[in-house]
BAFI-3210 file (N, C-alpha, C; in Angstrom, 3 decimals, decimal comma, padded with zeros to 6 digits):
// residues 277
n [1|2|3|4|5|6|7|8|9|10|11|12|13|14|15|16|17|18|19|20|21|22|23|24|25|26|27|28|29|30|31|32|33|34|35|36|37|38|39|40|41|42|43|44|45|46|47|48|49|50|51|52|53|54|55|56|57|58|59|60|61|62|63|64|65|66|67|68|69|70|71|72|73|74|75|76|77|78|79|80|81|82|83|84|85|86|87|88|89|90|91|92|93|94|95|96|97|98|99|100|101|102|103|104|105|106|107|108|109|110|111|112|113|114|115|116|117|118|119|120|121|122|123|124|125|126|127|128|129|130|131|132|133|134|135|136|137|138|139|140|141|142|143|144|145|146|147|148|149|150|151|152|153|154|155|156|157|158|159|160|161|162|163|164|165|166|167|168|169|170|171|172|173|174|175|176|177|178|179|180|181|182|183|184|185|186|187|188|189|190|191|192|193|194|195|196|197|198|199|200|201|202|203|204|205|206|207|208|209|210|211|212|213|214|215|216|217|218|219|220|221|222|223|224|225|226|227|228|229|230|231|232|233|234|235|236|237|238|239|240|241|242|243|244|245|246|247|248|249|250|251|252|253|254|255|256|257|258|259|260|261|262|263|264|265|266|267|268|269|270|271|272|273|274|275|276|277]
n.u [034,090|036,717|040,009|040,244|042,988|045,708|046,109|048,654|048,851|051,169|052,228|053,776|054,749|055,012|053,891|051,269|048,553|045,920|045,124|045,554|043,671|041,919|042,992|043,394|040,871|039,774|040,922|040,919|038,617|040,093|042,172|044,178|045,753|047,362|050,125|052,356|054,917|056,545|058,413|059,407|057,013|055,428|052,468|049,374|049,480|050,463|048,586|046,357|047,180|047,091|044,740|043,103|044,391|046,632|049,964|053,065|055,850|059,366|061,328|064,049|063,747|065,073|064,778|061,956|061,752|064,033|062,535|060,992|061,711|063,081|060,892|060,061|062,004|061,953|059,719|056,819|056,173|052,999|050,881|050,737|049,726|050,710|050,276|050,254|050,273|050,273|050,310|048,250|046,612|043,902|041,907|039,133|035,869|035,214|037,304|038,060|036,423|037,183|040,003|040,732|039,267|040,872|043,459|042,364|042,153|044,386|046,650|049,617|052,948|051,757|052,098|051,764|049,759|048,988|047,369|044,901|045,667|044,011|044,025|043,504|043,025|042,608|039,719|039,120|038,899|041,526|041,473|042,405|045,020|046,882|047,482|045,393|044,338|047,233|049,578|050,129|052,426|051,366|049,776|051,537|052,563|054,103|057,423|058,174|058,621|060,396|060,913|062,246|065,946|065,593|066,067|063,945|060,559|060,221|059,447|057,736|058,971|058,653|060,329|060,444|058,417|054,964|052,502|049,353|046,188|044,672|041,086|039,665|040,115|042,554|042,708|044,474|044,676|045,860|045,517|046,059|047,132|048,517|050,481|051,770|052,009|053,700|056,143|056,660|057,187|059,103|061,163|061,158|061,961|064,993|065,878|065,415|066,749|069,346|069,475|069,341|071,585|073,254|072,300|073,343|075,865|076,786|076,446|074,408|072,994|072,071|070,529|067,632|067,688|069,218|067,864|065,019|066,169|066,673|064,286|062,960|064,288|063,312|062,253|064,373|066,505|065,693|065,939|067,160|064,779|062,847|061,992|060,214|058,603|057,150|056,642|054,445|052,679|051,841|050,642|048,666|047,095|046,912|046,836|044,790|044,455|042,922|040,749|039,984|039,530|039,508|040,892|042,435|043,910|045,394|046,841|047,882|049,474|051,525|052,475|053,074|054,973|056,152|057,171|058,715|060,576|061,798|063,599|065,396|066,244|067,765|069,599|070,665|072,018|073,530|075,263|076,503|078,372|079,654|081,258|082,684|084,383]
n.v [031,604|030,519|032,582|033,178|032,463|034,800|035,563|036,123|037,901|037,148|038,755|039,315|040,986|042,867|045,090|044,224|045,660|044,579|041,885|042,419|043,405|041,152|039,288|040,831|041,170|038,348|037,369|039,216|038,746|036,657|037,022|039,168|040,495|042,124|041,839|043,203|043,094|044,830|045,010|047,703|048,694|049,705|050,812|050,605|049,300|049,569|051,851|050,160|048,437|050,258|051,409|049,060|048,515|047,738|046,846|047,890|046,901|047,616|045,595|045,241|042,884|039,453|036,367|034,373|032,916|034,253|036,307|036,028|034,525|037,105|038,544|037,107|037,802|040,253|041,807|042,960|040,679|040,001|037,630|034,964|033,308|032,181|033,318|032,683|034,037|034,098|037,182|036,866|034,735|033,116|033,127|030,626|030,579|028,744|027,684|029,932|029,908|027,381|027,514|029,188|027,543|025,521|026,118|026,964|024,583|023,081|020,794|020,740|020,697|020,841|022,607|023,538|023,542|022,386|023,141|022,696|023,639|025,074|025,595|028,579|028,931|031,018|031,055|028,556|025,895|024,288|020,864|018,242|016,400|015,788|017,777|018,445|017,107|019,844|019,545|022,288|023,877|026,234|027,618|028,261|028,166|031,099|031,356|028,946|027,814|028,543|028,954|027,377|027,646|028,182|028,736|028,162|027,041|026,543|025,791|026,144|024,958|023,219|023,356|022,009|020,148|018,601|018,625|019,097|018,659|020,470|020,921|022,120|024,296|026,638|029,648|029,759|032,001|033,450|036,921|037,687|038,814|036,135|037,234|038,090|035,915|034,601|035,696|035,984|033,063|033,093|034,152|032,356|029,604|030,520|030,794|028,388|026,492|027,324|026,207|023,452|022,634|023,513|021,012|018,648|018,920|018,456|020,730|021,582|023,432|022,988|020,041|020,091|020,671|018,885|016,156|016,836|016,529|013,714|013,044|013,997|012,273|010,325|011,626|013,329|011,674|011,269|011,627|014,795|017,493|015,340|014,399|016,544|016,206|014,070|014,226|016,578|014,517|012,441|014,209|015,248|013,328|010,488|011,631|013,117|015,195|016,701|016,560|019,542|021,148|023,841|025,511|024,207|022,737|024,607|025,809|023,279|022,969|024,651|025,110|022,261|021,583|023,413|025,511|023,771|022,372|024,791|024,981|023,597|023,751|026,584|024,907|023,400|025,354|026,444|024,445|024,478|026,635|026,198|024,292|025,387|027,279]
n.w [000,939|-000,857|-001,911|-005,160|-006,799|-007,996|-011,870|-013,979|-017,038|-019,651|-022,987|-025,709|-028,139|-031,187|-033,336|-033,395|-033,817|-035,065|-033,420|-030,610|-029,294|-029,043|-028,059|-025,321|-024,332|-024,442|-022,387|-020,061|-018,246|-016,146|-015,759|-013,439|-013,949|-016,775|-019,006|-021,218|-023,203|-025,773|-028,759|-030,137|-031,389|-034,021|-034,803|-033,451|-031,516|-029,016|-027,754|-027,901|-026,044|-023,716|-023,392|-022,506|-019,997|-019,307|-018,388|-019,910|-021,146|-022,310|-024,589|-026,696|-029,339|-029,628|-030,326|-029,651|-027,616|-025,885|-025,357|-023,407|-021,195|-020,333|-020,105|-017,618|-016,078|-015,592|-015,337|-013,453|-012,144|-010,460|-009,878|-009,127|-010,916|-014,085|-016,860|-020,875|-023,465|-027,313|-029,455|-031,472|-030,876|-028,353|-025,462|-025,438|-024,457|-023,086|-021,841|-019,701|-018,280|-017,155|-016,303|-014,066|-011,873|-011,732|-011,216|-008,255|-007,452|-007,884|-006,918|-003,973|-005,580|-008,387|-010,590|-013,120|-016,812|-019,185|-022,382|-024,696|-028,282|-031,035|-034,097|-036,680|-039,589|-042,576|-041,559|-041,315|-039,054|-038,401|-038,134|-038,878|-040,364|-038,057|-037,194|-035,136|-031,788|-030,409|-027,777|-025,331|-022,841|-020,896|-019,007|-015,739|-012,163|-010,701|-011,062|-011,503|-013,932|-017,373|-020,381|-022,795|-023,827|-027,439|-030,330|-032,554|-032,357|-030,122|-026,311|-023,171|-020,206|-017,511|-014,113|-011,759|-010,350|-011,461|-014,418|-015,333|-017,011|-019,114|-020,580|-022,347|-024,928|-026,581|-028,636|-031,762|-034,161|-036,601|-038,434|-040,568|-044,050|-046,631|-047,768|-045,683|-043,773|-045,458|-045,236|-042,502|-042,032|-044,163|-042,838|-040,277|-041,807|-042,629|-039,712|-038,913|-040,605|-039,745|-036,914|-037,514|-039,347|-037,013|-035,314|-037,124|-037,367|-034,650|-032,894|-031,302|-028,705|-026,176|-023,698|-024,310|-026,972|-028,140|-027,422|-028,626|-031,000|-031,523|-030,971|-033,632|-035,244|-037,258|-039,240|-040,102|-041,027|-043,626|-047,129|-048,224|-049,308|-050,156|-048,038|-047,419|-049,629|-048,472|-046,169|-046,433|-047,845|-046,166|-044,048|-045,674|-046,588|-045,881|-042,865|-042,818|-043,925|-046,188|-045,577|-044,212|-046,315|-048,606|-047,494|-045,861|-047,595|-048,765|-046,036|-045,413|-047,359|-047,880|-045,158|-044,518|-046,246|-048,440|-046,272|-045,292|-047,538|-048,408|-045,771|-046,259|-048,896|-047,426|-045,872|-047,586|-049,581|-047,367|-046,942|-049,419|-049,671|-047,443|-049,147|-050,273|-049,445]
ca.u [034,536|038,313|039,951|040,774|044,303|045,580|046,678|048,942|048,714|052,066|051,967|055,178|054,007|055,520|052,844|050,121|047,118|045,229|045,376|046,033|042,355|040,960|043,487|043,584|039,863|039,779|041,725|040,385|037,964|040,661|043,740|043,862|047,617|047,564|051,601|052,842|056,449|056,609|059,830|059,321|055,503|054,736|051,315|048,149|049,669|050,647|047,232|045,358|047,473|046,887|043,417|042,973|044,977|047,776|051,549|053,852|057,691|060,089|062,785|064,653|063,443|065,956|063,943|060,844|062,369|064,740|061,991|059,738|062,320|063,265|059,610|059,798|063,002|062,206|058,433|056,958|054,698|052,158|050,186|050,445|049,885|051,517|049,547|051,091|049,383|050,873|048,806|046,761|045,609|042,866|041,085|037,693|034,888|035,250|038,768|038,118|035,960|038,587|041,139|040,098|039,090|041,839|044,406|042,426|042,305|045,625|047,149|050,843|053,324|051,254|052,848|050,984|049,165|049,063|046,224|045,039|045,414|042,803|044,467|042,477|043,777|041,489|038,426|038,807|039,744|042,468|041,366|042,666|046,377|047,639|047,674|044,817|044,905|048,557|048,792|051,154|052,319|051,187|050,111|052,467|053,100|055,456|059,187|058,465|058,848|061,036|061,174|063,929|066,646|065,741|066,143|062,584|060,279|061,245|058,439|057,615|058,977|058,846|061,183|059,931|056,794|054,724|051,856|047,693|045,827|042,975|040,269|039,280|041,163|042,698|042,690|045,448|043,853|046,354|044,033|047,123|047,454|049,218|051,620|052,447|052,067|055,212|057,608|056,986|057,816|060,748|062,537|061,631|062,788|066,481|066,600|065,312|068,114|070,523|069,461|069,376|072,944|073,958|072,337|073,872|077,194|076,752|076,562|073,049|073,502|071,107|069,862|066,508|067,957|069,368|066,771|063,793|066,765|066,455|062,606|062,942|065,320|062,885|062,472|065,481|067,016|065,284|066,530|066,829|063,987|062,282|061,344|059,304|057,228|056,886|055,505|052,954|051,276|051,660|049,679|047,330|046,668|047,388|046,225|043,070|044,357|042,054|039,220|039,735|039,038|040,417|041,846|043,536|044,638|046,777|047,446|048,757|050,965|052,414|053,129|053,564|055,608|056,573|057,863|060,195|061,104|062,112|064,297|066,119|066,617|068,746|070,878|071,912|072,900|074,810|076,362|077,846|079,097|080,282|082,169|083,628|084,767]
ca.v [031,215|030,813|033,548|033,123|033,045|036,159|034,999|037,188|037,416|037,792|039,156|039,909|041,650|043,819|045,576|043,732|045,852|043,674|040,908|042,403|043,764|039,781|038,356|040,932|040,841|037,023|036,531|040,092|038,591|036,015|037,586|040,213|041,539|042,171|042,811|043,518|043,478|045,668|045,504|048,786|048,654|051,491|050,648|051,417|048,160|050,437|052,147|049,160|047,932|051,130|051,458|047,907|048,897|046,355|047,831|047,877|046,793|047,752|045,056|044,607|041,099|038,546|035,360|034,500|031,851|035,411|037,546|035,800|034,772|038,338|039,055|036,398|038,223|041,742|042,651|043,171|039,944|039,436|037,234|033,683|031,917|032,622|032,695|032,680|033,731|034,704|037,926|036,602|033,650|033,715|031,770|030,183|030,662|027,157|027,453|030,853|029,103|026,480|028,266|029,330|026,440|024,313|026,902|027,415|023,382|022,655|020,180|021,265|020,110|020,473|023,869|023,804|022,732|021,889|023,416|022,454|024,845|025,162|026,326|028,682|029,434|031,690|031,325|027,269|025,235|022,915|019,949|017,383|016,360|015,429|019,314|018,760|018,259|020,019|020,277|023,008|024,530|027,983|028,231|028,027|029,223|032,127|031,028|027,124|027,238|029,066|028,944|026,868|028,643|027,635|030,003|028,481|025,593|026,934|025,828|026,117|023,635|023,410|024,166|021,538|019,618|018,083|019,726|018,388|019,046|021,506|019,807|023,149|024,961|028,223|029,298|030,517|032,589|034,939|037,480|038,920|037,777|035,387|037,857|038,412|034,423|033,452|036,976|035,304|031,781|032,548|034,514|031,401|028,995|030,640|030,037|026,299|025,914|027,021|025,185|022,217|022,808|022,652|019,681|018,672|019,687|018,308|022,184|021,650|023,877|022,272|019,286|020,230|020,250|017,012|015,414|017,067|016,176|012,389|012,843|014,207|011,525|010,274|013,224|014,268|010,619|011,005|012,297|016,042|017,457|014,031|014,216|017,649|015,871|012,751|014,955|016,778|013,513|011,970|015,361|016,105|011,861|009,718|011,982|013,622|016,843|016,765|016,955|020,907|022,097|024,782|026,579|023,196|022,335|026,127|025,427|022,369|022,201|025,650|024,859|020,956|021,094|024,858|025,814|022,505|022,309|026,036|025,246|021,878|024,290|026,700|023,938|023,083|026,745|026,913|023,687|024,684|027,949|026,109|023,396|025,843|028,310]
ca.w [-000,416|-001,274|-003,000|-006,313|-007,189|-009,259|-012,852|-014,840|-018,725|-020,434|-024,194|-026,534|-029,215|-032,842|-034,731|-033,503|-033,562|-035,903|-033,009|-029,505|-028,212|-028,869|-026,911|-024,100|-024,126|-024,094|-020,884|-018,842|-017,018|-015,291|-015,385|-012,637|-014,506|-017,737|-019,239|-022,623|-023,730|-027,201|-029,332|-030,847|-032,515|-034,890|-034,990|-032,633|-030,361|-027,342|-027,721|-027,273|-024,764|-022,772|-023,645|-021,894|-018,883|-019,691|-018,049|-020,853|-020,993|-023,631|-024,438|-027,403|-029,124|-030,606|-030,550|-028,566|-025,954|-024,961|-025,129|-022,428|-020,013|-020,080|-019,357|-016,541|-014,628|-015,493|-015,219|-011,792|-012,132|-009,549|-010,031|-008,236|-011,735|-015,453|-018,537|-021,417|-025,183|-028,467|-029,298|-032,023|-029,945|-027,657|-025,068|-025,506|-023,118|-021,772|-021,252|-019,578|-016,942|-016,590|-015,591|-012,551|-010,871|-011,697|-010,530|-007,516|-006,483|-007,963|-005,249|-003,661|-006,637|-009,815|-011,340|-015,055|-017,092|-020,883|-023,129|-026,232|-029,251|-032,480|-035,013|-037,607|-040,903|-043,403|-041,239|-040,970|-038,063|-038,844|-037,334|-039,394|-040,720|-037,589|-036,515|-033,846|-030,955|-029,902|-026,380|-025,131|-021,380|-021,238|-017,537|-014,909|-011,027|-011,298|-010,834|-011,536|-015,841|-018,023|-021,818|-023,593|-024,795|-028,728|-031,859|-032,713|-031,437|-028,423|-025,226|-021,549|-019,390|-015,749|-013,717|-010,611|-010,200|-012,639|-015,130|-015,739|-018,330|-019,350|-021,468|-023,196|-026,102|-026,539|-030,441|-032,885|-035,142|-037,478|-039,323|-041,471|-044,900|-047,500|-048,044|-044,571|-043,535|-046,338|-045,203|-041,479|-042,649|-044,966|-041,700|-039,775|-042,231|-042,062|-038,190|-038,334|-041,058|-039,149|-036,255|-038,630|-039,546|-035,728|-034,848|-038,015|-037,048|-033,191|-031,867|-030,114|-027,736|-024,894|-023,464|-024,988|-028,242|-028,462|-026,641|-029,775|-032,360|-031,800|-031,270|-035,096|-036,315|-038,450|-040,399|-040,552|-041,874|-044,953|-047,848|-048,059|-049,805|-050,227|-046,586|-047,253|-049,861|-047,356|-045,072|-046,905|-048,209|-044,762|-043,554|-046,287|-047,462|-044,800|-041,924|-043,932|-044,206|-047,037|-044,942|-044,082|-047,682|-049,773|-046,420|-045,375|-048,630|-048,867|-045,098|-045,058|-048,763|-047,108|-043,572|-044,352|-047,651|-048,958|-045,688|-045,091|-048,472|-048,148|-045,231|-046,885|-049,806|-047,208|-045,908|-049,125|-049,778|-046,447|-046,983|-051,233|-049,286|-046,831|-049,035|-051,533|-048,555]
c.u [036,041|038,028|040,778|042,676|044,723|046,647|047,211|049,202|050,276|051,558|053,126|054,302|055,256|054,332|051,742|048,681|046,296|044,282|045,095|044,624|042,122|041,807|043,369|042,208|039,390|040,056|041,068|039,575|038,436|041,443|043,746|045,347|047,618|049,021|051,866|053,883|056,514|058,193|059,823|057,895|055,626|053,618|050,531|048,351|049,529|049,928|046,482|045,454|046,906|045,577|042,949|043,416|045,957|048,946|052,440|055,370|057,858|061,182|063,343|064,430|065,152|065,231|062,624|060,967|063,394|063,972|060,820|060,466|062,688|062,316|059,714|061,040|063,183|060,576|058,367|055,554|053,951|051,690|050,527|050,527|050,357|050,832|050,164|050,556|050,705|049,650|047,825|046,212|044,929|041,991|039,580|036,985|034,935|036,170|039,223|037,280|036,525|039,175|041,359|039,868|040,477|042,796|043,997|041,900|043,362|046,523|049,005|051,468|052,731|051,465|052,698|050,581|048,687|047,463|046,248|044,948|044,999|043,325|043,191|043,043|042,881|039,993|037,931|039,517|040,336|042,693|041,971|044,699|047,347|047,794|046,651|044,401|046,848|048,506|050,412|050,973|052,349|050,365|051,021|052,542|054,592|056,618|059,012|058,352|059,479|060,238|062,658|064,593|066,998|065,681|064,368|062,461|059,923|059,382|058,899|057,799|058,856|060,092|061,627|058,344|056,467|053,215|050,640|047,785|044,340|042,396|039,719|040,311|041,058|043,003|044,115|044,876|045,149|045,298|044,831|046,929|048,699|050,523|052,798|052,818|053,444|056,240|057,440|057,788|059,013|061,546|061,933|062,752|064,530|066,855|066,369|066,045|069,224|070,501|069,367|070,672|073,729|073,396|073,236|075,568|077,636|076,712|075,415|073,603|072,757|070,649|068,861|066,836|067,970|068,305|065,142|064,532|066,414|065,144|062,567|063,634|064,879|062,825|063,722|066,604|067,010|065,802|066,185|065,863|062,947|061,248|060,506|058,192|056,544|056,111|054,501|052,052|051,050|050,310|048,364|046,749|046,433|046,361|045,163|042,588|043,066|041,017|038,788|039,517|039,721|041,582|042,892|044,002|046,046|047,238|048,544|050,249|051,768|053,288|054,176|054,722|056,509|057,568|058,890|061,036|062,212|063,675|065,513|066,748|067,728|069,653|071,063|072,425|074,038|075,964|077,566|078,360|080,234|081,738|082,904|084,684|086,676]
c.v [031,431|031,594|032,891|033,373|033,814|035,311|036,461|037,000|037,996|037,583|039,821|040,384|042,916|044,316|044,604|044,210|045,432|042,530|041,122|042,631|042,288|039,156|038,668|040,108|039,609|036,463|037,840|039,818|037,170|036,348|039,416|041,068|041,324|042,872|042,241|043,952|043,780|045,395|046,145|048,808|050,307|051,359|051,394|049,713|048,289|051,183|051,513|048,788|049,300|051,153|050,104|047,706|047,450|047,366|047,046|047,865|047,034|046,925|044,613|042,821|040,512|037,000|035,427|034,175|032,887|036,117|037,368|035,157|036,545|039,045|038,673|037,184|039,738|042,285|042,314|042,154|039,817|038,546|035,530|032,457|032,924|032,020|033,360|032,599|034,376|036,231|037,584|035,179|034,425|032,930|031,711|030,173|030,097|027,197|028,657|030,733|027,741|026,623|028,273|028,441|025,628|025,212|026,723|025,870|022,393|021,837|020,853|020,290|020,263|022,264|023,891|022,815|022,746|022,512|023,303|023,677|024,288|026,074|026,849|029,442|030,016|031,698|029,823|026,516|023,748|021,613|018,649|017,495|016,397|016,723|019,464|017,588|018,598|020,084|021,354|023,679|025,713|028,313|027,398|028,567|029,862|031,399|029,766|026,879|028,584|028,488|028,399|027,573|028,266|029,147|029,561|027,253|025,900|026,101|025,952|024,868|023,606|023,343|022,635|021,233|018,925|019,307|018,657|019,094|019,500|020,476|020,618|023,953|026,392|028,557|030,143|030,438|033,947|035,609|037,909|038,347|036,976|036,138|038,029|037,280|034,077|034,757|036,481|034,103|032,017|032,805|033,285|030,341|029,488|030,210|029,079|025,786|025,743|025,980|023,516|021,981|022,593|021,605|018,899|017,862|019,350|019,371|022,331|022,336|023,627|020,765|019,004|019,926|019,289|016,248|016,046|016,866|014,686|012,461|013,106|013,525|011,246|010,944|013,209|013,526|010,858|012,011|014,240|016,651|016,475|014,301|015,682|016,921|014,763|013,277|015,123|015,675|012,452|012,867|014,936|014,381|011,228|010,351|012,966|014,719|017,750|017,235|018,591|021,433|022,547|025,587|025,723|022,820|023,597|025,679|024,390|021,862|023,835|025,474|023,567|020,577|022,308|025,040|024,573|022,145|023,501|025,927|024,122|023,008|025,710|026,022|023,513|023,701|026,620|025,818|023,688|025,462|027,437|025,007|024,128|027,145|027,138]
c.w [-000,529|-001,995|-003,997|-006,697|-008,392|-010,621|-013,824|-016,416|-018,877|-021,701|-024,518|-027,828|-030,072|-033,506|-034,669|-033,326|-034,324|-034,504|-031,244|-028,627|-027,960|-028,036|-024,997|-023,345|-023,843|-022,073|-019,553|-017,790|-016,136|-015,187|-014,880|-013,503|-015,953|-018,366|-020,464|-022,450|-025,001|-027,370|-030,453|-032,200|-032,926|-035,124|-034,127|-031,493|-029,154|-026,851|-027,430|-026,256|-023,473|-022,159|-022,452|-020,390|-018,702|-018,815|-019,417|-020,380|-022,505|-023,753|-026,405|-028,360|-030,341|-031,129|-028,981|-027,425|-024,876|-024,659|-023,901|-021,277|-019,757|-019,466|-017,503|-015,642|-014,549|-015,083|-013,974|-012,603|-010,518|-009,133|-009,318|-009,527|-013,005|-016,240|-019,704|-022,843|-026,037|-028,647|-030,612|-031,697|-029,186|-026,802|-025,617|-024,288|-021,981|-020,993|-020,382|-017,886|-016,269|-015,497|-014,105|-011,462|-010,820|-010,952|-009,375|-006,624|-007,377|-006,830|-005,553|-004,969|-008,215|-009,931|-012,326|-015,424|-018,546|-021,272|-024,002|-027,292|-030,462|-033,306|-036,497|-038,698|-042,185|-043,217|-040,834|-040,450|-038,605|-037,901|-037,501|-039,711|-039,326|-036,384|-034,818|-033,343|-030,468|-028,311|-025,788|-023,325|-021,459|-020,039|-016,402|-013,195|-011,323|-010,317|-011,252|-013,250|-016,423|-019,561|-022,405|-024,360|-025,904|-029,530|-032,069|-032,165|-030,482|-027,661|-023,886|-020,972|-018,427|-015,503|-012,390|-010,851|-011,450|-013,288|-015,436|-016,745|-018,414|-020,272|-022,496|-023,680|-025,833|-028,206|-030,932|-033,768|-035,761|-038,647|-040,219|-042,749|-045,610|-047,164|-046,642|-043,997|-043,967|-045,603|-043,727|-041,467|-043,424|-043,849|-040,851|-040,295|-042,208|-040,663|-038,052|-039,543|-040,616|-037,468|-036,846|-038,777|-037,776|-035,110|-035,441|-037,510|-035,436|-032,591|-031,585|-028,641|-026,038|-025,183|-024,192|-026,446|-029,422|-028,707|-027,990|-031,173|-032,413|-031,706|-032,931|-036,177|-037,073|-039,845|-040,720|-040,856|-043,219|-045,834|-047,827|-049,470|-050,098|-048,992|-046,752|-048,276|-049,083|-046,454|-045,166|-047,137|-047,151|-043,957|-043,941|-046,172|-046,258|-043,262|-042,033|-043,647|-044,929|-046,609|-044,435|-045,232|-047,411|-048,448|-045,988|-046,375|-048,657|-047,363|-044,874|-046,073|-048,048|-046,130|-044,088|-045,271|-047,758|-047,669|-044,938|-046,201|-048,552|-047,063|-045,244|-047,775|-049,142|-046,476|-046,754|-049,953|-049,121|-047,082|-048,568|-050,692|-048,669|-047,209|-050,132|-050,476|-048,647]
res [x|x|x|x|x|x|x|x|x|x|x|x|x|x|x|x|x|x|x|x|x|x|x|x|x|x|x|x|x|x|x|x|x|x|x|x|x|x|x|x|x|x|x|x|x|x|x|x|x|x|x|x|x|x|x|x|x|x|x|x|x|x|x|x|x|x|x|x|x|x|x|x|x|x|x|x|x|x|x|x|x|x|x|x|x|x|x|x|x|x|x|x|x|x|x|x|x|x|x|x|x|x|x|x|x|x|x|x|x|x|x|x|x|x|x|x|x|x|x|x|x|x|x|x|x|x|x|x|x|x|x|x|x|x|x|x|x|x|x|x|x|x|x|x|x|x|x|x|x|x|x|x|x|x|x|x|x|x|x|x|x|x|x|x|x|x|x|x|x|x|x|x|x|x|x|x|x|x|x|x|x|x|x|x|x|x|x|x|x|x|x|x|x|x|x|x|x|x|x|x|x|x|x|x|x|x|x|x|x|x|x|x|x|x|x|x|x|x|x|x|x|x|x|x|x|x|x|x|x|x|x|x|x|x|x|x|x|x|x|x|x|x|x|x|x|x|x|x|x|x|x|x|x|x|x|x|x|x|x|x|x|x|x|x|x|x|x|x|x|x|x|x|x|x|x|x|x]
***
């Protein structure tokens, strides 16, 4: 029988003991390396992780796209392949018996491979409004993908080679609440203003940048504020948001509306500051 190639879990994590057992637990019985990078939890995070027999790094975070190359050139990875969760995601069974195989008849050249994510928002999967399916790169052979150096957005790209595709989902599930959902979202919205402002402004500071600014031209033609309610009833109407009930209704006028409206409303702070300066 071939052996299995060893898959290592990375995990960045703040104060996630709410979140961190279901993910380790999810992936333990394929990922021979379990590693956690903490930027300073006061919680019961570094307890779980222990508890789980995870190795722990300590680094400083600034954004996520720094905090997981940093993983990638500082931890002692092992592992042959790179998996790659948030900690309140989590794989699914299917995608848990996946894994495995595909890694381990991967032909020479194919270095990742896109998985779909199920987003679950108050207990109900957001299937509708356009939201599913996403497909995202979140395994990799170690050295062949980085993380784009974005403030947010950010993803895994390769490096070399090309990337397949899993057929089974991995879930995003936050268990925190309301309260904690909008004090995440408002500190995003400031950094995808100011990245707003340097596209803006031509100071894209990458390739990548550019290259997901003209993918967003649409959007980001349309009038300011205008284009956040355009969205939502594109989401909720149009692509039948509607159809998730009461959880996709708060989901989607939040995500789809509140938090773009939110970040229209600080570029047109920066920019009175910036025209009375």
């Amino acid at each position: 029988m071939a052996r299995k190639p060893l898959l290592s879990l990375i995990v960045l994590t703040h104060n996630e003991e709410l979140h961190l057992k279901r993910c380790l637990e999810s992936a333990k019985g394929i990922a021979g390396q379990l590693i956690v990078v903490d930027s300073g939890s006061s919680d019961a995070t570094l307890e779980i992780a222990r508890s789980l027999k995870a190795e722990i790094y300590h680094h400083e975070f600034r954004n996520q796209a720094e905090q997981f190359n940093w993983a990638l050139d500082n931890c002692d990875i092992r592992g042959e392949w790179v998996l790659r969760l948030d900690a309140d995601e989590y794989l699914m069974p299917e995608l848990m018996r996946e894994i495995p195989e595909a890694a381990q008849t991967a032909p020479k050249g194919m270095n990742g491979f896109y998985m779909k994510r199920r987003v679950f928002f108050m207990g109900r999967w957001i299937r509708h409004g356009g939201y599913y399916p996403r497909e995202f790169l979140r395994i990799f052979r170690r050295g062949k993908a980085r993380s784009e150096p974005r403030e947010m957005d950010e993803h895994i790209v390769l490096l070399e080679g090309e990337a397949g595709r899993l057929t089974n989902d991995f879930v995003d599930e936050n268990l925190k609440d309301l309260h904690e959902w909008t004090h995440k979202h408002n500190d995003f919205s400031s950094r995808e203003a100011e990245a707003v402002l340097k596209r803006d402004t031509g100071e894209a500071r990458t390739a990548e940048d550019r290259s997901r600014s003209m993918r967003k031209s649409f959007y980001m033609r349309l009038p300011l504020f205008f284009r956040a309610w355009w969205y939502f009833i594109w989401r909720f109407v149009f692509r039948a948001g509607f159809l998730d009930g009461r959880p996709g209704l708060i989901f989607h006028f939040l995500q789809g509306f509140w938090y773009r409206f939110l970040i229209d409303a600080k570029v047109y702070e920066a920019s009175r500051k910036k025209g009375k300066e």
